[in-house]
Every structure is written in structure tokens, then in C-alpha cells.
Phi, psi and omega in degrees: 000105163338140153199194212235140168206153189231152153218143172317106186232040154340085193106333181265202175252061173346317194261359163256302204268315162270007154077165206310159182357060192023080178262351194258325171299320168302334174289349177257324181289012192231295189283022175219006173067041132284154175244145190254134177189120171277130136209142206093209172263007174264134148241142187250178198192121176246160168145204175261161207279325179286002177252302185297003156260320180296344174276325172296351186271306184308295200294335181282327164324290200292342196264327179284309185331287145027262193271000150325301170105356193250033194202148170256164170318292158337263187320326153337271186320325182265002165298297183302310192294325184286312204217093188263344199222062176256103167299142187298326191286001153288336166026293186281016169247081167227173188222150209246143164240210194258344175257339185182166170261142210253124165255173169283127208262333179227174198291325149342278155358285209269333151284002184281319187261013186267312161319288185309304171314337179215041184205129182279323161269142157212137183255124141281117171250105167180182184283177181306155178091324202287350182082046191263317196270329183283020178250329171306311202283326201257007182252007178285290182320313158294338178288310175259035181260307176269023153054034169286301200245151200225047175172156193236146190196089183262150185214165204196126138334116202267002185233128188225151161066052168033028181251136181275119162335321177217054142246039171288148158294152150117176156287201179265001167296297218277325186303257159004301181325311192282322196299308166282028191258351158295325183285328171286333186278346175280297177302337163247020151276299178312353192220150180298121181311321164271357185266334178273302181315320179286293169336286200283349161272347166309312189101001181293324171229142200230135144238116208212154180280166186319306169276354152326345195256000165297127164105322190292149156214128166283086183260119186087043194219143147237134270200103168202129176308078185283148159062054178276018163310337200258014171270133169294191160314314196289323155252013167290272151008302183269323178321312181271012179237029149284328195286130186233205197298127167061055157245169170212165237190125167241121164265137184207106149271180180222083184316310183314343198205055170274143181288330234270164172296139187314340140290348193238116184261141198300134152315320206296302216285332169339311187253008174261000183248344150303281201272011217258031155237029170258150172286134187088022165230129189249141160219137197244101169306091189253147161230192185292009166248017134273356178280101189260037150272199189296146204309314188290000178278348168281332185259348177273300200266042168257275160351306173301306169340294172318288164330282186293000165268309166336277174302353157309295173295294178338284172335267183308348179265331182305331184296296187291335170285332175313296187312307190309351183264000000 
């Protein structure tokens, strides 16, 4: 039996949530068979009750994004098309900063930070775009606002893209800076700018390359890898025997875009072939219908995807008509 429910979209940017001739609204009445209709300072929502809650789940999502301010019509459209059926009641898998609270934007997402949340290592596997590392970063933050944990520690592989540290110009602070300057732009979208300053001269937040961390054991620390593609086995290894008493570890890479020489194999891809029946160890898998940059970015590492799978088969059937000869 149809029935009615209203929500508030009071206040909000009516032509971002509903996007150019309300294309984002016909996108939701059309995948959950519902009707949509504003009025007032109301959108009402007719339909059977089990489609108006997954749609009130959606719309309450997209109306905090909203009002956030940090999101468009556009991405809005790519929300819905990707992850239509994001229940409200994950909700609770966010995370609160000083500017707002960051929730999980795909169905990926909410296991990504549901992992973390109950696991001491969790590995994020997936392409660019997906939030593995600023959703790490930011359960980092929170973890030490609540005084789960009482130190912060990011670290990246410093030699990427096929350049050596040492024929770079500069010291070795100016070397290093561009590989770790994504983990400072994570940080300091999430933490109060004097509030970082202080910290990171405290040694309370550390961002350093991977190998500063040989020797170490990090206890009461939350601990996260970036771009761990670019790690060998042997420091995928000592990174993880870093780990000490109440801490906890986000590994997070992109297998599809390793630096390292064509001889030499990723840790990443490595340890999933180790490691992958321990208890308190997770691994979590994001794609390209997780990715929450601009729209065209899904369709680009879809393409690639595509390509390289192409080229793959081409590889192996050439392989085997040889062998047959």
C-alpha cells in the first residue's frame, strides 16, 4: 500500500540536489519507484514503504553533502547512478572533523571504514579517486581527538615514478616533500592548522618516508601505508612488524599503477597472497563504482581497465600459438 513521508530541504541548494531539470530527482523515482514532488521547504515522497525508506536513505545522504558545501549537481548524479542503495542506517560509519562530519559516500566506503573500525591492519586495494587514503586519514584523526590512540604516523614510499632521491636537487626535507605532500593535504584539510603545527612539532603526527621506519616499534599509534604498491616484499614486511601494542595499521595502494621495476614485485600484490586468513587483518577491494571525483574518472580507469585486460588476452593468446609451433 503506498504511503508518504516529507523531508526538509530547508535552506538547502535546491538546483545542486536536484540537479539541471531535475535529472538527479527522475534518477531516484525511477530507481526505487518512487514519486518525488517539492513543496514549500518540503520534498514529499510517495510510494511503497520499503522503496521511501531506501530513497530517504539516499536523499538524506545527498542533502547533508549539500550542505556541507563541497559537492555539485554533477557529483550528486554520480552518487545516485553509482551507489543507489546506500542505507541510511550506515550513517553511522563517519567520521567527525573540525569542519564537518565525513561519511561514507558508496556502499565500498562503508565497508572500508567498517573494517577499520573492527580490525587492527586493514589493506585498501583500488584505484585513484576512491578516499583510501583520506578516509584512513581521517579515521586517524579521529581516533587520536578520542584519544583512542596517542600518535599519528603516515608514511609513503619516497621513490615513485622512476626518479631517485639522489639525483633530486635540495636537502633531504626538500626531497622527500613532493612524495608526502598528499598525506599533508589530507591533513590539513581534517585538523585545525595550529593545531597540526603543534602536534607535528610534538612528534604526535609524523609524515615520513617508508624507510624512516626500519628499527621501530610503534605502540598506541595509528599507522598508515600510502601507495603501498610501490613497496617491495621486504618492506611490506618490515612496515608490518612496526606495529606494537594498541595500535592499528591502514595499508592502502593501487596494484594497477606500481612504479617499481618490471623486475621487481610489489609487496602489496604479495601480501595478499600471505596474508589473507588472519584474524584482526582485513582486506577491503574499492572500483571504479567507488570513486568520488568527477564523474569522468570512472569511465576513464573503466577504459583502462579494459585496455589492459585487452592486452593481456592479445599477450596469452600469442603466447600459446608460439608454444603450439
Amino acid at each position: 500500500m503506498p504511503t508518504q513521508t516529507r523531508i526538509s530541504i530547508a535552506e538547502i541548494d535546491r538546483l545542486v540536489l536536484f540537479g539541471r531539470n531535475d535529472q538527479n530527482l527522475a534518477l531516484i523515482e525511477e530507481k526505487y519507484g518512487v514519486n518525488l514532488v517539492a513543496r514549500g521547504d518540503q520534498l514529499r515522497l510517495n510510494g511503497p514503504p520499503e522503496s521511501i525508506r531506501s530513497a530517504a536513505g539516499l536523499l538524506n545522504h545527498l542533502i547533508e553533502r549539500v550542505s556541507q558545501g563541497d559537492t555539485d549537481a554533477d557529483e550528486l548524479r554520480s552518487l545516485i547512478q553509482q551507489n543507489p542503495t546506500l542505507p541510511v542506517s550506515e550513517d553511522r560509519y563517519s567520521v567527525r572533523t573540525y569542519k564537518s562530519a565525513i561519511g561514507a559516500r558508496t556502499a565500498g566506503q562503508v565497508d572500508y571504514l567498517k573494517a577499520i573500525q573492527e580490525n587492527d591492519i586493514v589493506f585498501s586495494i583500488g584505484p585513484a579517486g576512491t578516499g583510501k587514503t583520506y578516509l584512513a586519514v581521517a579515521m586517524a584523526v579521529a581516533a587520536l581527538r578520542e584519544k583512542q590512540v596517542s600518535r599519528i604516523l603516515l608514511a609513503r614510499p619516497a621513490v615513485e615514478a622512476g626518479e631517485s632521491l639522489g639525483f633530486l636537487p635540495g636537502a633531504l626535507e626538500d626531497k622527500v616533500d613532493p612524495y608526502l605532500r598528499p598525506l599533508y593535504d589530507s591533513l590539513q584539510d581534517l585538523m585545525e592548522p595550529e593545531r597540526l603545527r603543534r602536534l607535528q612539532d610534538m612528534k604526535i603526527v609524523e609524515v615520513v618516508p617508508l624507510a624512516y621506519m626500519r628499527g621501530r616499534t610503534l605502540n598506541d599509534a595509528f599507522i598508515i601505508l600510502d601507495e603501498a604498491q610501490n613497496t617491495t616484499p621486504q618492506q611490506m614486511k618490515m612496515f608490518l612488524t612496526r606495529l606494537g601494542r594498541q595500535s592499528k595499521a591502514v595499508v592502502t595502494g593501487d596494484i594497477t599503477q606500481t612504479d617499481l621495476p618490471d623486475d621487481q614485485p610489489s609487496g602489496l600484490i604479495e601480501v595478499q597472497k600471505i596474508l589473507p586468513h588472519i584474524d584482526g587483518l582485513g582486506f577491503i577491494y574499492l572500483t571504479e563504482q567507488d570513486v568520488v571525483r568527477n564523474p569522468l574518472v570512472q569511465e576513464i580507469i573503466k577504459a583502462y581497465d579494459q585496455y589492459q585486460q585487452a592486452e593481456q588476452n592479445q599477450s596469452s593468446s600469442a603466447k600459446r600459438k608460439t608454444e603450439e609451433r
